[in-house]
C-alpha positions in Angstrom: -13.7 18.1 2.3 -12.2 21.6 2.5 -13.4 21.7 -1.3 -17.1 20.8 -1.0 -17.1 23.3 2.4 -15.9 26.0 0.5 -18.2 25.8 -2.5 -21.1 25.5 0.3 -19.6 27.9 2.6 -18.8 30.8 -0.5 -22.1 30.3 -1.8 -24.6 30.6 1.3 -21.8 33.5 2.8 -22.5 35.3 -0.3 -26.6 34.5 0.4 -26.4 36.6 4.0 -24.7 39.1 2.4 -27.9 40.1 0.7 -30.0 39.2 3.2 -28.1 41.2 5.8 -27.5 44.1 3.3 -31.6 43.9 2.5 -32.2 43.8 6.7 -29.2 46.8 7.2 -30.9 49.0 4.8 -33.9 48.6 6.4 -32.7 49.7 9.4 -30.4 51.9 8.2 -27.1 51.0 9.7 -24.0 53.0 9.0 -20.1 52.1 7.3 -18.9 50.0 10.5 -21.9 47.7 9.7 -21.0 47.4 5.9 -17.6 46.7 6.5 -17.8 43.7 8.5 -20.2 42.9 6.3 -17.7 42.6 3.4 -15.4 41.2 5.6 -17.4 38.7 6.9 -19.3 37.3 4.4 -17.4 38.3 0.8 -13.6 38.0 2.1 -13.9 35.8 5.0 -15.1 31.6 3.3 -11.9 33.0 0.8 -9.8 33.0 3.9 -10.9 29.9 5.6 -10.6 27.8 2.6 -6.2 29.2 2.2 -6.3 28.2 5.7 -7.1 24.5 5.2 -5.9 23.8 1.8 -2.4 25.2 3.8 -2.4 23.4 6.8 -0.9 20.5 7.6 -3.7 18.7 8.5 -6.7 19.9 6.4 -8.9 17.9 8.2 -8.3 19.7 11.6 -8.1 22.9 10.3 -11.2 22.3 8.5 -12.9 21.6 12.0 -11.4 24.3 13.5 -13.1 26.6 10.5 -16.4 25.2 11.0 -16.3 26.3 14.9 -15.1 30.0 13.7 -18.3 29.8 11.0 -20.3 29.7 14.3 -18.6 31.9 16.5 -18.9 34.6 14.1 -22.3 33.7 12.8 -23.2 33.8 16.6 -21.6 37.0 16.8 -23.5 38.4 14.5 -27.1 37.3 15.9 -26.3 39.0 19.0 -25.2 42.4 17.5 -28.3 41.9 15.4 -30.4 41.7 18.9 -31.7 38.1 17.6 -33.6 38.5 14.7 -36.2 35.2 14.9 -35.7 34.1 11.1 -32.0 35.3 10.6 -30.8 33.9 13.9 -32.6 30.6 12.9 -30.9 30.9 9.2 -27.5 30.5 10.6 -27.9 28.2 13.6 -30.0 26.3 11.3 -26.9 25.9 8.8 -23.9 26.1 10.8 -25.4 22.9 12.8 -26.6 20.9 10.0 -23.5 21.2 8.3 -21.2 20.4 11.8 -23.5 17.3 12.4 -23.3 16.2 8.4 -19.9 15.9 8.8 -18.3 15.5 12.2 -21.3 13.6 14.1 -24.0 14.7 17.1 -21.8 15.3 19.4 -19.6 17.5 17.6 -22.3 19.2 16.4 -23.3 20.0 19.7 -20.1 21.9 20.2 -20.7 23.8 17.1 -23.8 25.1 18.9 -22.3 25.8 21.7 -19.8 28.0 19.9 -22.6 29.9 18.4 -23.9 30.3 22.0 -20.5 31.9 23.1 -20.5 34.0 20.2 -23.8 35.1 20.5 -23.2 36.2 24.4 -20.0 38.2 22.8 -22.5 40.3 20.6 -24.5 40.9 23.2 -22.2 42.0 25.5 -20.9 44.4 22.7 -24.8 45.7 21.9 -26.3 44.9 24.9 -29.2 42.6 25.7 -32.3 43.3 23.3 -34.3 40.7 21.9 -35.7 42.5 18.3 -37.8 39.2 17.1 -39.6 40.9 13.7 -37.9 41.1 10.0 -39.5 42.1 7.2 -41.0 40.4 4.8 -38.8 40.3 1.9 -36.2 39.3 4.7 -37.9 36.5 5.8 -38.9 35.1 2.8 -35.0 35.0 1.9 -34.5 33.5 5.0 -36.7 30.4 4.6 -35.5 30.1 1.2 -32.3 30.1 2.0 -32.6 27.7 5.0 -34.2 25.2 2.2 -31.7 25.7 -0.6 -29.1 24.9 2.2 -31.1 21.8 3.8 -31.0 20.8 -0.3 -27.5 21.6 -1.1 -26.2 20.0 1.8 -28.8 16.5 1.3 -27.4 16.6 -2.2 -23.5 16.5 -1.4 -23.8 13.5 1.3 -26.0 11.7 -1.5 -23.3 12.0 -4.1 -21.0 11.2 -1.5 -23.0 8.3 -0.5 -23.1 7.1 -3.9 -19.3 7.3 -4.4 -19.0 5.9 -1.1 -21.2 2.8 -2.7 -19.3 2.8 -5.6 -16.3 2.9 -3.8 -17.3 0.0 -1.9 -18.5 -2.0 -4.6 -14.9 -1.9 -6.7 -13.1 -2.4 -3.6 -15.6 -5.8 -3.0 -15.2 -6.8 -6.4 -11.3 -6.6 -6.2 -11.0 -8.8 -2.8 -14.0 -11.0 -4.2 -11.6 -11.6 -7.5 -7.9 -11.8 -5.8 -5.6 -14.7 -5.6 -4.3 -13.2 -2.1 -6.3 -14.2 0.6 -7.4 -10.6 2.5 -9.2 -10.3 5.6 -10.4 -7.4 8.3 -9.7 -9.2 11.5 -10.2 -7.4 15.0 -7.0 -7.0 16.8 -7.7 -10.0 19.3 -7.0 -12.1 16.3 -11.0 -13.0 15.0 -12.3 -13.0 11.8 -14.7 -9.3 10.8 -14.8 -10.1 7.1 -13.0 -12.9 4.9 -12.6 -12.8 1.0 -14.1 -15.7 -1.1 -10.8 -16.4 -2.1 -10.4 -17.9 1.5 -13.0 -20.6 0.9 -10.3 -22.0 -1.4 -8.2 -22.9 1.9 -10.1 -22.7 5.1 -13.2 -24.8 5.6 -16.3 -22.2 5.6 -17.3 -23.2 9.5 -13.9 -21.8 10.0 -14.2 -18.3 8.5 -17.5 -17.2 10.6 -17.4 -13.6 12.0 -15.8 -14.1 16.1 -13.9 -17.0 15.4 -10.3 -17.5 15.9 -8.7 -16.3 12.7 -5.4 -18.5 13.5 -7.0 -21.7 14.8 -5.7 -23.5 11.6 -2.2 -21.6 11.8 0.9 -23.3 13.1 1.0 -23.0 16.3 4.4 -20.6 16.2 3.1 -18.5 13.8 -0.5 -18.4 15.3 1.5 -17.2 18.4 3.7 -14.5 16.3 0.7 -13.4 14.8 -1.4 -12.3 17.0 1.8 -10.7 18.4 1.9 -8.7 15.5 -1.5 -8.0 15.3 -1.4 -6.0 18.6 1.8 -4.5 18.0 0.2 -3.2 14.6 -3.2 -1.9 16.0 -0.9 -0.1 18.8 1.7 1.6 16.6 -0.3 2.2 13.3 2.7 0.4 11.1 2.2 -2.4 8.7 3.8 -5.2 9.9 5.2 -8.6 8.0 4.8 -12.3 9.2 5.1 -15.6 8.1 2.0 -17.6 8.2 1.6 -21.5 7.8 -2.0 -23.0 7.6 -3.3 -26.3 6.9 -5.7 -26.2 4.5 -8.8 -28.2 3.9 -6.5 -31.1 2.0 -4.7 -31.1 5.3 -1.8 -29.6 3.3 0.9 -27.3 4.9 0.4 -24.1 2.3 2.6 -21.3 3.5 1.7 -17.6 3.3 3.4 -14.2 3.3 1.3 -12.3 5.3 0.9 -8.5 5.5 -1.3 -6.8 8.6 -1.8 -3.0 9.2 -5.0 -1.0 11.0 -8.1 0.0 8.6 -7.4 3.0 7.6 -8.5 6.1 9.3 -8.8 3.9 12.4 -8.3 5.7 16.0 -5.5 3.9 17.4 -4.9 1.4 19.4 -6.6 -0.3 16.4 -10.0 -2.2 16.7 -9.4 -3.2 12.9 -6.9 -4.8 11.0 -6.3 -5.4 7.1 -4.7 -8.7 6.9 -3.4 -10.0 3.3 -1.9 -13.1 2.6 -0.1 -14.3 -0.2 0.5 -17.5 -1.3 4.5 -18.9 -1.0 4.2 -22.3 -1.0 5.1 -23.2 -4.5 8.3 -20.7 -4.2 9.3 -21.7 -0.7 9.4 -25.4 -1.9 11.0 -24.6 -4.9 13.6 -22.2 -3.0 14.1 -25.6 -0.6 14.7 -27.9 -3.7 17.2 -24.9 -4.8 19.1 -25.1 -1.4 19.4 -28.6 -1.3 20.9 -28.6 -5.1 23.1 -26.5 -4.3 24.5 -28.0 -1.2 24.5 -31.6 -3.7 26.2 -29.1 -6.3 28.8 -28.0 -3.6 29.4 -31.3 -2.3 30.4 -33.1 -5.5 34.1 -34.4 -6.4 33.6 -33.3 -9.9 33.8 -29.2 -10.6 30.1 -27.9 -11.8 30.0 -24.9 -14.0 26.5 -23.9 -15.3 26.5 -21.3 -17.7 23.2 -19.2 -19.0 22.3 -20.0 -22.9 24.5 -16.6 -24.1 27.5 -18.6 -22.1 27.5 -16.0 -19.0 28.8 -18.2 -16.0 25.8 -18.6 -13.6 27.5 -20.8 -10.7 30.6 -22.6 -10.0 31.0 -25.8 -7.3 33.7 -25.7 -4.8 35.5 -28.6 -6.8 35.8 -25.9 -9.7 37.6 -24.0 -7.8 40.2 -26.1 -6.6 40.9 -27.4 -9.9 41.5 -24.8 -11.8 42.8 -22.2 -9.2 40.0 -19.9 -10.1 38.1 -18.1 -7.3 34.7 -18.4 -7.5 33.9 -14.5 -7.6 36.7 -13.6 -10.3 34.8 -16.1 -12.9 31.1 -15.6 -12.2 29.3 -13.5 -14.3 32.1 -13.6 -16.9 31.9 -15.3 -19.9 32.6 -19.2 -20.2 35.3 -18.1 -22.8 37.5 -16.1 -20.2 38.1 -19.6 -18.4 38.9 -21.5 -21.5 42.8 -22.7 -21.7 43.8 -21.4 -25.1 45.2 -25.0 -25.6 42.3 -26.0 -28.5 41.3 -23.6 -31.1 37.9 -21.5 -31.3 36.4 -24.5 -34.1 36.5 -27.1 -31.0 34.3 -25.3 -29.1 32.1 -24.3 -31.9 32.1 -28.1 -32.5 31.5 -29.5 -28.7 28.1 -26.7 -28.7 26.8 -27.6 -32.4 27.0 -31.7 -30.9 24.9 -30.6 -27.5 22.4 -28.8 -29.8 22.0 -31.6 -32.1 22.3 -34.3 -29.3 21.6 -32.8 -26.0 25.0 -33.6 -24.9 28.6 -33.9 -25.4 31.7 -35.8 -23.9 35.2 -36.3 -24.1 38.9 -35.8 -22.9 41.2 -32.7 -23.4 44.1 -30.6 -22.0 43.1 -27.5 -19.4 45.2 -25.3 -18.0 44.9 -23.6 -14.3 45.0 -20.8 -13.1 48.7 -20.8 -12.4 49.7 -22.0 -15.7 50.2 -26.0 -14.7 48.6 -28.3 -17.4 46.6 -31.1 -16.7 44.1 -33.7 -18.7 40.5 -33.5 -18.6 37.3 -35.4 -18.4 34.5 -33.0 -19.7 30.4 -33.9 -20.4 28.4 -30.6 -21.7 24.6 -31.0 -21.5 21.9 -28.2 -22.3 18.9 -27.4 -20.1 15.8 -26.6 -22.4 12.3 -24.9 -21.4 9.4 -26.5 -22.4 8.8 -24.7 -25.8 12.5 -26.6 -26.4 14.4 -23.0 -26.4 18.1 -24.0 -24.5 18.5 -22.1 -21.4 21.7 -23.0 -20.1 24.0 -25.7 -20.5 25.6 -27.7 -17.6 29.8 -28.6 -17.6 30.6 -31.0 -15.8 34.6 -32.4 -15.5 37.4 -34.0 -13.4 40.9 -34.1 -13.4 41.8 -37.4 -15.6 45.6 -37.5 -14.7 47.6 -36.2 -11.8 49.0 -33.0 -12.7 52.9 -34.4 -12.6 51.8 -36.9 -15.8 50.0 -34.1 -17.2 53.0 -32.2 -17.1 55.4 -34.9 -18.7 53.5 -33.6 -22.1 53.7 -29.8 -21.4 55.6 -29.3 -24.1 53.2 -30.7 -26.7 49.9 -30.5 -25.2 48.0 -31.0 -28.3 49.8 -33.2 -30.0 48.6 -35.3 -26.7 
C-alpha cells in the first residue's frame, strides 16, 4: 500500500507544484511562498513514503500519512484564501483516496483534517474568500482532478483483479485438497466448507449456520468449540483432536488446526479450520503399540534388525538373556552382539538360507554379556516389501539348556 500511495501521491504532488507555481506567478508571490512550495510538494511524498516503509507498522503509518496529506493540503487552501477549483482539486483527491482505501467513515476524518488545516491557514492569512483562478489554472485543475479520479479507478481495478485472481487460486486449492478446510464462526457453525468435506459429512450437514461439530464426538465437540473461542480471543492457532463419524458411520479421526482469518479484528468472528486425516496412522500407531506390548511380553528374546543389520528393537527377554541393556545394543550393528564362538562363514550361511528360503533355524552356542556360555534355539526370518526388496529380518531365540549344562562344555564350545 505504501508503494501504490507513493507513486500516486509523488506523481499528483508533483501536478500542484505546477499548478500552484502557474497560480503564484500570477499573483506574484515572493521566496517564502516558493519554498514551501518545494518543500511541500517536491520533498515532502519523498518523506512520507521513508516514514512508512520504516515503521513498524506500515499500515498505521501509512494512515497517519494520509491525515498529514490533508492537513497540509488544507493548510494550503486557507493561506490561498480558497481558491474554488484548487480547493476542490485537493479535497477532491485527498478524500477519494482516504475513502478508496480506509472506508466512509475514515474518510470522513480525512475531511475533517482538511477542515482543521484549512482554519490553521486562515488563521495565519486571515479570513478571505478569493473564489476566481485563471484559466490556464483551472483547466489544470479539472484535468488533474480527472487524471486522479482515473489513476486511482485504475489501481482498485487491478487490485480487484488480483484480488479475483487471488481468490480463484486460493478456491481452486481448498476445492482440490485432501484436508478437509473450513471458515467457521467462532460459535462453532459452518461459513464455508471445502468439497473435500462432502467426502465425510452428509451435505444437509455442511449448510451455512449449522453446528459444525454436530457429527464430532461428543469430547472433542466440547474441546473444540473451546478452542475455537480461545483462538478467536487470543489470535493464536490452536491444535485439537477431532473424531467424526462419517457418512459410513465410521469413526475417521482428524488432526485439526484452527486460527482467526487473517487480518480479522479480534475477538475473532472468523476462523480457518483445517483438518487432516489420521485415521489410517492412528490405527496403525495402535496395531504398533499393541505389538510391541505382544513383543515385550514374550518368553523368547525378539531382536529385529533393519535389512543393512542395524538393530531396530530388542524384547525384554533379550535382555535378560544375554545381559545386554537394551540402549547399549540398539542402533548398533547385529554383529556387535554376536558371540565370536562360530566363524564369519556361519553367518554368511544362516542369511544366504533366509534369502533363498525366507527363513532359517537351528541350535548353537551364545555367549552373554558376562562371558557365561549357554546353548541356543535361533529362527531368522526376513520381512519383504511388496516389490519383494527384504527390509529387515526378525531373530527370534531361547535359551535351550540351563546355563550350568551349557557350562559343562565351556571348554569346547564348538566341538559341542
Amino acid at each position: 500500500m505504501a508503494r501504490i500511495h507513493y507513486a500516486i501521491r509523488a506523481g499528483a504532488f508533483a501536478y500542484s507544484f505546477l499548478v500552484l507555481a502557474i497560480h503564484g506567478a500570477e499573483r506574484g508571490f515572493g521566496a517564502w511562498y516558493w519554498l514551501a512550495l518545494v518543500v511541500q510538494f517536491l520533498v515532502y511524498p519523498h518523506l512520507a513514503y521513508l516514514h512508512a516503509r520504516r515503521a513498524a507498522e506500515p499500515r498505521r503509518a501509512e494512515r497517519i500519512n494520509l491525515y498529514l496529506d490533508a492537513t497540509l493540503l488544507g493548510a494550503w487552501i486557507g493561506v490561498l484564501h480558497f481558491p474554488l477549483w484548487i480547493a476542490y482539486a485537493a479535497l477532491f483527491s485527498t478524500s477519494l483516496n482516504a475513502i478508496v482505501v480506509f472506508g466512509a467513515v475514515r474518510g470522513a476524518w480525512v475531511i475533517a483534517a482538511f477542515a482543521a488545516g484549512a482554519a490553521v491557514g486562515m488563521a495565519l492569512r486571515g479570513v478571505e474568500f478569493l473564489e476566481e483562478t485563471s484559466p490556464l489554472v483551472t483547466m489544470l485543475c479539472f484535468v488533474g482532478s480527472l487524471a486522479y479520479s482515473g489513476a486511482v479507478g485504475a489501481v482498485v481495478y487491478a487490485l480487484r483483479e488480483r484480488v479475483r485472481d487471488s481468490e480463484a487460486r486460493y478456491r481452486l486449492l481448498a476445492e482440490n485438497a485432501a484436508d478437509l478446510i473450513a471458515i467457521v464462526s467462532r460459535e462453532g457453525t459452518w461459513i464455508y466448507a471445502s468439497p473435500s468435506f462432502a467426502a465425510v459429512l452428509d451435505p444437509a450437514g455442511l449448510i451455512a449456520g449449522s453446528d459444525a461439530f454436530a457429527h464430532a464426538h461428543p469430547d472433542d465437540a466440547t474441546n473444540s468449540r473451546i478452542a475455537l473461542l480461545r483462538s478467536a480471543i487470543t489470535g493464536k492457532e490452536r491444535e485439537m483432536r477431532l473424531r467424526l463419524v462419517d457418512r459410513e458411520g465410521r469413526m475417521r479421526q482428524y488432526r485439526a488446526l484452527v486460527q482467526p482469518v487473517k487480518g480479522e479484528a479480534l475477538p475473532a468472528e472468523r476462523l480457518v479450520l483445517a483438518l487432516r486425516d489420521v485415521t489410517d496412522l492412528r490405527e496403525s500407531e495402535e496395531r504398533l503399540l499393541i505389538t510391541a506390548h505382544a513383543l515385550e511380553g514374550m518368553t523368547e528374546a525378539t531382536m529385529i534388525t533393519a535389512a543393512d543389520g542395524t538393530i531396530v528393537t530388542v524384547n525384554r527377554a533379550f535382555c535378560e538373556i544375554t545381559g545386554h541393556e537394551r540402549g547399549d545394543v540398539l542402533g548398533q550393528p547385529e554383529k556387535a552382539v554376536r558371540s565370536g564362538l562360530q566363524p564369519a562363514e556361519y553367518y554368511d550361511e544362516v542369511y544366504a538360507t533366509v534369502h533363498r528360503l525366507g527363513h532359517w533355524s537351528g541350535t548353537g552356542w551364545n555367549r552373554r554379556k558376562d562371558g557365561a556360555l549357554y546353548r541356543e534355539w535361533r529362527s531368522v526370518r526376513s520381512v519383504k516389501d511388496s516389490s519383494g526388496a527384504v527390509t529387515h529380518y526378525v531373530h527370534v531365540f531361547y535359551e535351550a539348556d540351563s546355563p550350568r549344562a551349557a557350562a559343562g562344555t565351556a571348554g569346547n564350545p564348538l566341538g559341542a
